[in-house]
Backbone as JSON, one array per atom type, in Angstrom:
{
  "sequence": "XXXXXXXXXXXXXXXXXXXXXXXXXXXXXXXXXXXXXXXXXXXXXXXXXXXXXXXXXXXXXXXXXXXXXXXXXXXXXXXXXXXXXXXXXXXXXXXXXXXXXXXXXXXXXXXXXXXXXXXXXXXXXXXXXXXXXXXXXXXXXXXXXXXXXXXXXXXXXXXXXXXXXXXXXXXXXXX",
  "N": [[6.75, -13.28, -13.03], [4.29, -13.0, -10.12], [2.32, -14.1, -9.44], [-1.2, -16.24, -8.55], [-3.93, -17.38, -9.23], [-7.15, -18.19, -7.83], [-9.95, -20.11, -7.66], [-13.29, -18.13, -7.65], [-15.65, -19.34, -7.4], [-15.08, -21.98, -5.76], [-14.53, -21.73, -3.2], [-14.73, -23.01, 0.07], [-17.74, -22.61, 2.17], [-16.89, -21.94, 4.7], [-14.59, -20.45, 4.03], [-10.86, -20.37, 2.84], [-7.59, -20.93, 3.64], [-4.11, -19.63, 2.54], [-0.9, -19.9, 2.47], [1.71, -18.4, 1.23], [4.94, -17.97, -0.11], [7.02, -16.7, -2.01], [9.09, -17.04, -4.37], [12.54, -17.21, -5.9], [12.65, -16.35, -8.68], [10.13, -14.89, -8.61], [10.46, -12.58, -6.55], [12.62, -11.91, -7.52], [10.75, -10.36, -9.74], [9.66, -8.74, -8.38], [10.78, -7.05, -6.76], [12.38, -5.96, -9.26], [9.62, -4.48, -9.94], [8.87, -3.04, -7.84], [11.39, -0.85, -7.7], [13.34, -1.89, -6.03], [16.64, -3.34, -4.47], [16.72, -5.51, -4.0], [14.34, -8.45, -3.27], [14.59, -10.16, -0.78], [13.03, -12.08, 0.9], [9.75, -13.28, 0.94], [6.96, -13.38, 2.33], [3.14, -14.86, 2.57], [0.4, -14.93, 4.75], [-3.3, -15.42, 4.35], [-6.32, -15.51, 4.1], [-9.31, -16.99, 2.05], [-12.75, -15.61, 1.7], [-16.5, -16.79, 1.39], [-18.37, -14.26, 1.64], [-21.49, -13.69, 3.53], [-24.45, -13.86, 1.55], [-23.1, -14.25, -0.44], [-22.78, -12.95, -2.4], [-20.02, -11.18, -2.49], [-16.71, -11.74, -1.91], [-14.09, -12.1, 0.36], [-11.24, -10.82, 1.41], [-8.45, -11.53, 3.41], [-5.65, -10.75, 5.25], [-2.02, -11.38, 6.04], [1.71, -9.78, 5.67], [4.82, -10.26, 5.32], [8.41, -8.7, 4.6], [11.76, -9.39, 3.55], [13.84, -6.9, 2.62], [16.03, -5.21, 0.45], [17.09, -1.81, -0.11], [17.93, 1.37, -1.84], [19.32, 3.49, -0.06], [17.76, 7.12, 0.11], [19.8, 9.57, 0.41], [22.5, 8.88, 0.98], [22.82, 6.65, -1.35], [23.82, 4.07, -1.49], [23.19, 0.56, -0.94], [20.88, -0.84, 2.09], [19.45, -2.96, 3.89], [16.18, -3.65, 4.84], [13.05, -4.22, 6.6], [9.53, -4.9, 5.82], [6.48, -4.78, 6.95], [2.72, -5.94, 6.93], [-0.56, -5.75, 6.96], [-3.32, -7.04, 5.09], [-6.8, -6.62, 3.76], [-9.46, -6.81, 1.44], [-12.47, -6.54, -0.79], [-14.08, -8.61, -3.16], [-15.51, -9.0, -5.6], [-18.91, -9.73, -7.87], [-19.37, -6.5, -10.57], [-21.19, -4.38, -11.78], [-21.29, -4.62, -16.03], [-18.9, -1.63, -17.8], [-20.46, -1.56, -20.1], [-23.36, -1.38, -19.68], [-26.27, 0.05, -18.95], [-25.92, 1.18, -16.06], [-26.21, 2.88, -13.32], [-24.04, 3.94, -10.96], [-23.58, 5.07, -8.04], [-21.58, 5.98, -5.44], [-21.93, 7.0, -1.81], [-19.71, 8.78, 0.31], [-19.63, 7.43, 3.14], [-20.1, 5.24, 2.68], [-19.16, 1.93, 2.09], [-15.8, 0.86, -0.05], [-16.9, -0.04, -3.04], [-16.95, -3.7, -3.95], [-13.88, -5.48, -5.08], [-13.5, -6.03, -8.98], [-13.99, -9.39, -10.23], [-11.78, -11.7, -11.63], [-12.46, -12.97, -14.67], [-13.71, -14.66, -12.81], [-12.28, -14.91, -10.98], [-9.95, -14.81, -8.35], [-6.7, -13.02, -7.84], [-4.64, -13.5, -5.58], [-2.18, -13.26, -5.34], [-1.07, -10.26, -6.65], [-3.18, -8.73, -5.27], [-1.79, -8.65, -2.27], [0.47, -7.78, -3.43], [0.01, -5.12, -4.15], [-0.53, -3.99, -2.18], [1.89, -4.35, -0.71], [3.22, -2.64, -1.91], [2.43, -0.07, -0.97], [3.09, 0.16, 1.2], [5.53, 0.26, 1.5], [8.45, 2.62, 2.24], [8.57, 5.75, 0.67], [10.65, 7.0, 0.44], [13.52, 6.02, 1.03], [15.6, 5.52, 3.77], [18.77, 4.42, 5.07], [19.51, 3.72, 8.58], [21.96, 4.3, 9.18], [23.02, 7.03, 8.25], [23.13, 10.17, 8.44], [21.59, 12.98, 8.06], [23.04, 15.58, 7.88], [23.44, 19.51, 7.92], [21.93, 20.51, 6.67], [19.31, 23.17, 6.55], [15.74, 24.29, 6.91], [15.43, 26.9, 7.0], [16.23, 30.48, 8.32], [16.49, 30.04, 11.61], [16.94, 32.43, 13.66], [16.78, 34.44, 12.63], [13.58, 33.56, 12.06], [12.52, 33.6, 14.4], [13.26, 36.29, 15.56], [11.65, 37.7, 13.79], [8.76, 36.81, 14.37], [8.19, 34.07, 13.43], [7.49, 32.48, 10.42], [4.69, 32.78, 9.59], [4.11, 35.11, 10.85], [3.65, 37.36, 9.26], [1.18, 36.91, 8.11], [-0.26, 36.96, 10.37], [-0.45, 39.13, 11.51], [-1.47, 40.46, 9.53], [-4.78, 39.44, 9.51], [-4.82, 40.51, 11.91], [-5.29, 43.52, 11.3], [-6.92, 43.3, 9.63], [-9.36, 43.15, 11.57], [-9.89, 45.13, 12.08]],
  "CA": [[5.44, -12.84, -12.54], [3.95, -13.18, -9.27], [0.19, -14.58, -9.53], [-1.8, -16.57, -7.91], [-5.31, -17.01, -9.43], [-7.71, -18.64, -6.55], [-11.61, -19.65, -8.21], [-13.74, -17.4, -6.15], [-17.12, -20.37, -7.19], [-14.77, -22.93, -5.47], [-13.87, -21.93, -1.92], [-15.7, -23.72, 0.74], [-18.37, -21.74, 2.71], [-16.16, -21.01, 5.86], [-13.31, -19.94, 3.92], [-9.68, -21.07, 2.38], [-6.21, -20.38, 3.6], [-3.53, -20.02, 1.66], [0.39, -19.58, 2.7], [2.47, -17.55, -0.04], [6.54, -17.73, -0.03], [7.67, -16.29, -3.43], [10.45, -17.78, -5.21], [13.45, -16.51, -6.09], [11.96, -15.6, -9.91], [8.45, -14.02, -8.1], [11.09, -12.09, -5.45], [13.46, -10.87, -8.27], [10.12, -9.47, -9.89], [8.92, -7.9, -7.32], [11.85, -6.42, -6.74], [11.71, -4.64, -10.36], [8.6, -3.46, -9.99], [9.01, -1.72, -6.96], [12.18, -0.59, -7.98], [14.25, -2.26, -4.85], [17.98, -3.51, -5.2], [16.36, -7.16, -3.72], [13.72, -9.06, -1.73], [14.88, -11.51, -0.08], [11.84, -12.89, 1.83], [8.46, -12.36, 0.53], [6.08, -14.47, 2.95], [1.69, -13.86, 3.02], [-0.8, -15.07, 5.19], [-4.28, -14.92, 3.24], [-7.48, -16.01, 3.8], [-10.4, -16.24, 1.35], [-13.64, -16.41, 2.43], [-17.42, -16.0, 0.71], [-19.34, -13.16, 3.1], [-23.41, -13.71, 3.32], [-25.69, -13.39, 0.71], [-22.82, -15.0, -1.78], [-22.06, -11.85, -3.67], [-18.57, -11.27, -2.46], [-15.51, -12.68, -1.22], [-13.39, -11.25, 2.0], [-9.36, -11.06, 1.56], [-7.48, -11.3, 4.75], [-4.19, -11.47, 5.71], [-0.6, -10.09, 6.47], [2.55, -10.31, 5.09], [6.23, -9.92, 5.52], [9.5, -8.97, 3.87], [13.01, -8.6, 3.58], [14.08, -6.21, 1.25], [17.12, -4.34, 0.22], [16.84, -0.79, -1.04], [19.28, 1.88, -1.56], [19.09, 5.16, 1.06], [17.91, 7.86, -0.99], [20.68, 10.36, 0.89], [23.95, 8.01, 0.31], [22.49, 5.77, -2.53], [24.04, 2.91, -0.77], [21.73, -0.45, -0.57], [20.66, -1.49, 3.3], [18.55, -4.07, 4.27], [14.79, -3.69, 5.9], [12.07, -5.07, 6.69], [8.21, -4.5, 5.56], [4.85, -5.99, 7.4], [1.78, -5.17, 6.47], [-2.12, -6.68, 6.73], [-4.5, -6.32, 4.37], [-8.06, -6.5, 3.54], [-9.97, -6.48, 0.24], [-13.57, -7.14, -1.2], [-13.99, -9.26, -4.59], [-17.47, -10.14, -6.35], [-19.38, -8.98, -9.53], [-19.73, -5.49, -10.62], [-21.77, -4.04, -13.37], [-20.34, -3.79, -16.79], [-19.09, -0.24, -18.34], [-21.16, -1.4, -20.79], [-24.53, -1.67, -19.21], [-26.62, 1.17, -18.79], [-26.2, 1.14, -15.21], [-25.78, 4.37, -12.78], [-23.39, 3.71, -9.76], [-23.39, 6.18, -7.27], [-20.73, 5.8, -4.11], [-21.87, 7.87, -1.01], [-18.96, 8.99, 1.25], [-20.12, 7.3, 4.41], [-20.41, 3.86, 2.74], [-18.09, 1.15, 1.82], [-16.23, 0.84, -1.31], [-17.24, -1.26, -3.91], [-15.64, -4.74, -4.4], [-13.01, -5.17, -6.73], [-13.77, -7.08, -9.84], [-13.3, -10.71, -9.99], [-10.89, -11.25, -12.92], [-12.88, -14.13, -15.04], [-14.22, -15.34, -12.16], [-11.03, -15.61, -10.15], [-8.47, -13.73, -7.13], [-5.56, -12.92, -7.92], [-4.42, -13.14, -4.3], [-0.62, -12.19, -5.09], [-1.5, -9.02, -6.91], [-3.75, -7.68, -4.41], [-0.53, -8.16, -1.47], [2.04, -6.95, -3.92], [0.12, -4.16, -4.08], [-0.5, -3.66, -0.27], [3.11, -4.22, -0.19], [4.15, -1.64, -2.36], [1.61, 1.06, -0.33], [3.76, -0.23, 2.8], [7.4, 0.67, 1.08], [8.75, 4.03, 2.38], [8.78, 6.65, -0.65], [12.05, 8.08, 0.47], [14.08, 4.91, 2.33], [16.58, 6.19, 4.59], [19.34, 4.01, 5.81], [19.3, 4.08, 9.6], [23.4, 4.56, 9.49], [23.35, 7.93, 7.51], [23.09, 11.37, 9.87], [21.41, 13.87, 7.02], [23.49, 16.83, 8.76], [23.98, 20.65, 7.34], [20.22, 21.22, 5.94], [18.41, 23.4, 7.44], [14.9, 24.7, 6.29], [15.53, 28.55, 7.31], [17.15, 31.26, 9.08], [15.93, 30.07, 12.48], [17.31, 33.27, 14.69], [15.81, 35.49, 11.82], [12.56, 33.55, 12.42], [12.7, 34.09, 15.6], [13.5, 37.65, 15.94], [10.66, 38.65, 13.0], [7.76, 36.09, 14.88], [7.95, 33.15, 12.25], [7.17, 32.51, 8.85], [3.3, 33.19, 9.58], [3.89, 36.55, 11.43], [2.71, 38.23, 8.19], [-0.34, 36.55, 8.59], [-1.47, 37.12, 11.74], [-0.47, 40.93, 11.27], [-2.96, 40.76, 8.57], [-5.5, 39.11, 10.03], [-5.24, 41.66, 13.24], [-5.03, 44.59, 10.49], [-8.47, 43.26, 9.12], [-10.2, 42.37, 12.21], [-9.98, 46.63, 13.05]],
  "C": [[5.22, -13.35, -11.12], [2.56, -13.08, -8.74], [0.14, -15.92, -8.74], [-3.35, -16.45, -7.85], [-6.22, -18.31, -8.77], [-9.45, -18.31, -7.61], [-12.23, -19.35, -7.24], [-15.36, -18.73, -6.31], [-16.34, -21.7, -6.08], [-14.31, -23.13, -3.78], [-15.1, -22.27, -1.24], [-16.22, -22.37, 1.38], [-17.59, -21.01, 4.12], [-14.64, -20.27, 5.55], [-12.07, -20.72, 3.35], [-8.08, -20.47, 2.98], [-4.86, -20.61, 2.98], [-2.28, -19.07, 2.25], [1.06, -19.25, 1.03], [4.18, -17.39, 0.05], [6.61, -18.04, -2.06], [9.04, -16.7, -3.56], [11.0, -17.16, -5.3], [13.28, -15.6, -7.77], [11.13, -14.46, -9.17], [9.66, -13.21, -6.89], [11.57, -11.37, -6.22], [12.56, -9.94, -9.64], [9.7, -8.71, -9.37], [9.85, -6.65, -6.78], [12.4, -5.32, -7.8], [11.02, -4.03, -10.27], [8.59, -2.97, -8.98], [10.5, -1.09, -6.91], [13.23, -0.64, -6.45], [15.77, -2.87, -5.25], [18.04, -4.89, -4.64], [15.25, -7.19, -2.99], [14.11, -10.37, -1.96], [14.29, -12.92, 0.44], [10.48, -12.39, 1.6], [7.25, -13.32, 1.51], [4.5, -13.72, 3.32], [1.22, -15.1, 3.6], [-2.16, -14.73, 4.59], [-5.43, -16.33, 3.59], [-8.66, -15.76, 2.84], [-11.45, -16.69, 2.08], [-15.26, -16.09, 2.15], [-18.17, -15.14, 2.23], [-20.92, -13.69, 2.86], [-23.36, -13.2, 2.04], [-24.88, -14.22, -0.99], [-22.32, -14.18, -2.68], [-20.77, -11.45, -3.39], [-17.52, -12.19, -1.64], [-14.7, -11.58, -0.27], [-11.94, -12.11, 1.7], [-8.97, -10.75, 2.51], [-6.98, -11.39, 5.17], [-3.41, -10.24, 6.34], [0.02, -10.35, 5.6], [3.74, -9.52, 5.15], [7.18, -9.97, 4.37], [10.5, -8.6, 3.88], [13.31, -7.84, 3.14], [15.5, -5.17, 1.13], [16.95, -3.29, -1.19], [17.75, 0.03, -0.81], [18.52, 3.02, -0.68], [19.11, 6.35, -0.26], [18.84, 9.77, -0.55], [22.29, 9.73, 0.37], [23.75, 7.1, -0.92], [23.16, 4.33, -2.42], [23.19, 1.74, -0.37], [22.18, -0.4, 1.42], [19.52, -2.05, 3.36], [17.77, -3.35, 5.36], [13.73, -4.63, 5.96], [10.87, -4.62, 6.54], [7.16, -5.24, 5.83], [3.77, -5.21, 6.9], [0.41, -6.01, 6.82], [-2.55, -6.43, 5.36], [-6.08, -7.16, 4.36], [-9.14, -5.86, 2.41], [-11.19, -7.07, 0.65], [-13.13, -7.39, -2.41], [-15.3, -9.34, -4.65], [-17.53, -8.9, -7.49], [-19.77, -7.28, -9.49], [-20.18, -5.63, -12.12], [-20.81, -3.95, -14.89], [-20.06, -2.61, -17.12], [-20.47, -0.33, -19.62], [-22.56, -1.39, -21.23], [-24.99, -0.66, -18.4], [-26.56, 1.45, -17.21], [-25.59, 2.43, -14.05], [-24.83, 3.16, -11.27], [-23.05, 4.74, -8.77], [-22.78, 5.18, -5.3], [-21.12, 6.92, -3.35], [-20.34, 7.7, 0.08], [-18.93, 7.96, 2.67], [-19.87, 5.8, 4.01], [-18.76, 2.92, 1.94], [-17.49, 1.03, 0.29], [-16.43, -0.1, -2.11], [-16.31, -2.57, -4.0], [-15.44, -4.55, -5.96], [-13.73, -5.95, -7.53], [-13.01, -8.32, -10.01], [-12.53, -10.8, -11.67], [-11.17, -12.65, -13.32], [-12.99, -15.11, -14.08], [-13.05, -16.31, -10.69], [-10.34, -14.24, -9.23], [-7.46, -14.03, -7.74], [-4.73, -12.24, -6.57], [-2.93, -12.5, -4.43], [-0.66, -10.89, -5.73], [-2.29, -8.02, -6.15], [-2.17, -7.65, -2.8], [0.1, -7.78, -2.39], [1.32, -5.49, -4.08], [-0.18, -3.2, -3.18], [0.8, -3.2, -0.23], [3.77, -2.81, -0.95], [3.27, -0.58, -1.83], [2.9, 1.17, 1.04], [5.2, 0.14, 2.3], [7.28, 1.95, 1.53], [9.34, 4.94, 1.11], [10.26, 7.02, -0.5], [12.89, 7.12, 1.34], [15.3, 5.58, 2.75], [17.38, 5.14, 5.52], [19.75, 4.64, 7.85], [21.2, 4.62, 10.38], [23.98, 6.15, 8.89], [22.29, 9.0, 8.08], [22.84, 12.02, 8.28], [21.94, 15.11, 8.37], [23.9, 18.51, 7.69], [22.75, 21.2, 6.26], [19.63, 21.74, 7.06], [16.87, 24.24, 6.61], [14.68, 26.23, 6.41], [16.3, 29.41, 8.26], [16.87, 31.16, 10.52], [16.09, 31.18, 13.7], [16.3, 33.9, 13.71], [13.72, 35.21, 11.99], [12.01, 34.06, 13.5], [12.3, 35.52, 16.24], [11.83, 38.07, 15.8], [9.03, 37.23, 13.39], [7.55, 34.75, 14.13], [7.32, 33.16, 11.42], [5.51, 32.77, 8.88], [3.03, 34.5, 10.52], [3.09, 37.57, 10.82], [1.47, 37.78, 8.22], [-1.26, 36.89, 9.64], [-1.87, 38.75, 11.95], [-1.35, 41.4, 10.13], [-4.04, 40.73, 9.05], [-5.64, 40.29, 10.99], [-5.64, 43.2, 12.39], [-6.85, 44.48, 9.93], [-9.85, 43.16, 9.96], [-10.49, 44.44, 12.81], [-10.72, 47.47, 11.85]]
}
């Protein structure tokens, strides 16, 4: 596992910082669950810190990592690297089980997360920064994808491209 539960009643009023280097256990989970073929180096930056009024808490950091994943063209591992910031809210929300309406307008911020029995779980909110920050499709930087192409590009060409029919509609409707 790779936790890290921080009491949100206990941090001083200007804040707490807290350095994060994951072990070689908390590395070779992390590494499962984002289905990588290693990390190497998992290192966060992380401040907590209560905001006015007392009702939430402010997560703020970065965080770096090595990682070895395979290229999803050759299936071959290569080694990268992944940074990232982040930035959460924490404090109390209503229960489901309390008649209470919650309405989110567009414009406004979203709700903080829920504190989990009264606690952060600061490595769960980066691991899951970090896995937003992984590239869906990793692509070793040594492997030339060559001999795809997405269409007949002379034929496009010729017949005005793939939205020619469109516009010849459009002009067809506008008469």
């Amino acid at each position: 596992m790779f936790q890290r539960f921080i009491e949100a009643d206990n941090l001083p009023p200007k804040g707490k910082f807290f350095r994060i280097e994951a072990n070689e256990e908390e590395r070779a989970y992390l590494a499962r669950r984002f289905d990588l073929v290693a990390v190497e180096e998992f290192v966060a930056e992380i401040t907590l810190r209560p905001l006015p009024k007392g009702e939430t808490i402010a997560l703020e950091g970065k965080f770096s990592a090595e990682i070895v994943q395979k290229c999803v063209i050759s299936l071959q591992p290569f080694a990268s690297s992944v940074k990232g910031s982040i930035t959460r809210r924490f404090g109390s929300v209503p229960s489901l089980d309390e008649d209470v309406e919650i309405l989110i307008e567009m414009d406004e911020e979203e709700p903080p997360e829920p504190l989990d029995d009264g606690k952060i779980d600061i490595c769960e909110a980066v691991a899951e920064e970090f896995g937003l920050n992984l590239d869906p499709f990793p692509r070793s930087p040594d492997v030339e994808f060559e001999g795809y192409e997405t269409g007949n590009k002379k034929e496009e060409a010729e017949n005005g491209g793939p939205f020619a029919a469109l516009a010849a509609l459009k002009d067809k409707m506008k008469e």
